[in-house]
N, C-alpha and C positions, 0 to 999 in steps of 0.2 A: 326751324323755329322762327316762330315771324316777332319781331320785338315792337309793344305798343307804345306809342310816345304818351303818357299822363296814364299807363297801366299800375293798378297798385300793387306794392312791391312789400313781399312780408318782414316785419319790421327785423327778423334776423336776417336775414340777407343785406338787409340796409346796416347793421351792426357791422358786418365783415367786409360791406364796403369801405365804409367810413374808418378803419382799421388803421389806418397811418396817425390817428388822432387820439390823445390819452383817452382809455376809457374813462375816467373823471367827467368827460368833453359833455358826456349822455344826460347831464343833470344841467339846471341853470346855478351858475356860479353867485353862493352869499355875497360874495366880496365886490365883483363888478356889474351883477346881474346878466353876464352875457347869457343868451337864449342858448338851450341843448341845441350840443353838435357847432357850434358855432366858438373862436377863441375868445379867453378872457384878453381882457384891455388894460389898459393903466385908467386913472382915474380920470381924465380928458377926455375919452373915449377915442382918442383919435390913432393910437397904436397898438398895434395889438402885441403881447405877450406870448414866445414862443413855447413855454409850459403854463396849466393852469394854475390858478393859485392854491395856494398853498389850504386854503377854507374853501375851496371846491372838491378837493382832494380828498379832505376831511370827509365830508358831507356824503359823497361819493361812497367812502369804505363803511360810515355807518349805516348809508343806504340800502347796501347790497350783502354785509360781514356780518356774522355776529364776531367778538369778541370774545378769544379763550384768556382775556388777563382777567376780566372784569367779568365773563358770563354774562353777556347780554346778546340781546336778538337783533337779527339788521331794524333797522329804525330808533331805536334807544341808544342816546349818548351815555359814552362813557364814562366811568367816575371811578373816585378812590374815595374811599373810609364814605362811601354814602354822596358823595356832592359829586358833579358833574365836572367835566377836566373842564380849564377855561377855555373861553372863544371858539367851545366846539370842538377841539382835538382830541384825536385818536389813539387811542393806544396806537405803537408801532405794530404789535403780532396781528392788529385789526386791519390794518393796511395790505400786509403778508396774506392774508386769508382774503383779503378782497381782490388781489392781483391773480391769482392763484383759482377762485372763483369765476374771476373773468377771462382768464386763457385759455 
């Protein structure tokens, strides 16, 4: 097998490369705007954070989960009694189901 330098590479394989990295990492983070696949920062830009944050996270499991507290589909934030939870969070069983979908 001859291996080509700038050959394109199918983006699941590039998934299980990248495998040391939270999957959350696959989105751009609300919170620092770090680019996918790349770490979130603190707000200086100049260090990087060795988990991502916490509204990446979030972002992440509505992305990819639905939700068994709330019944909703990946893409639709979560809510209680009708209004959406604040600053984007998750149910926790939405998190459970998004780790779980991604192993």
């Amino acid at each position: 097998m001859t291996i080509r330098p700038g050959a394109p590479m199918p983006e699941e394989l590039r998934h299980y490369i990248r495998a040391r990295q939270h999957p959350a990492c696959a989105i751009v983070c609300p919170w620092c705007a770090a680019h996918p696949h790349r770490p979130c920062t603190v707000p200086s830009k100049r260090r990087e954070v060795p988990e991502p944050h916490q509204q990446r996270q979030a972002a992440w499991a509505q992305h990819i989960a639905c939700c068994t507290t709330c019944q909703v589909t990946p893409g639709i934030p979560c809510h209680r009694d009708g209004q959406a939870l604040p600053n984007g969070a998750v149910h926790a069983a939405r998190y459970q189901e998004a780790e779980a979908t991604a192993a």
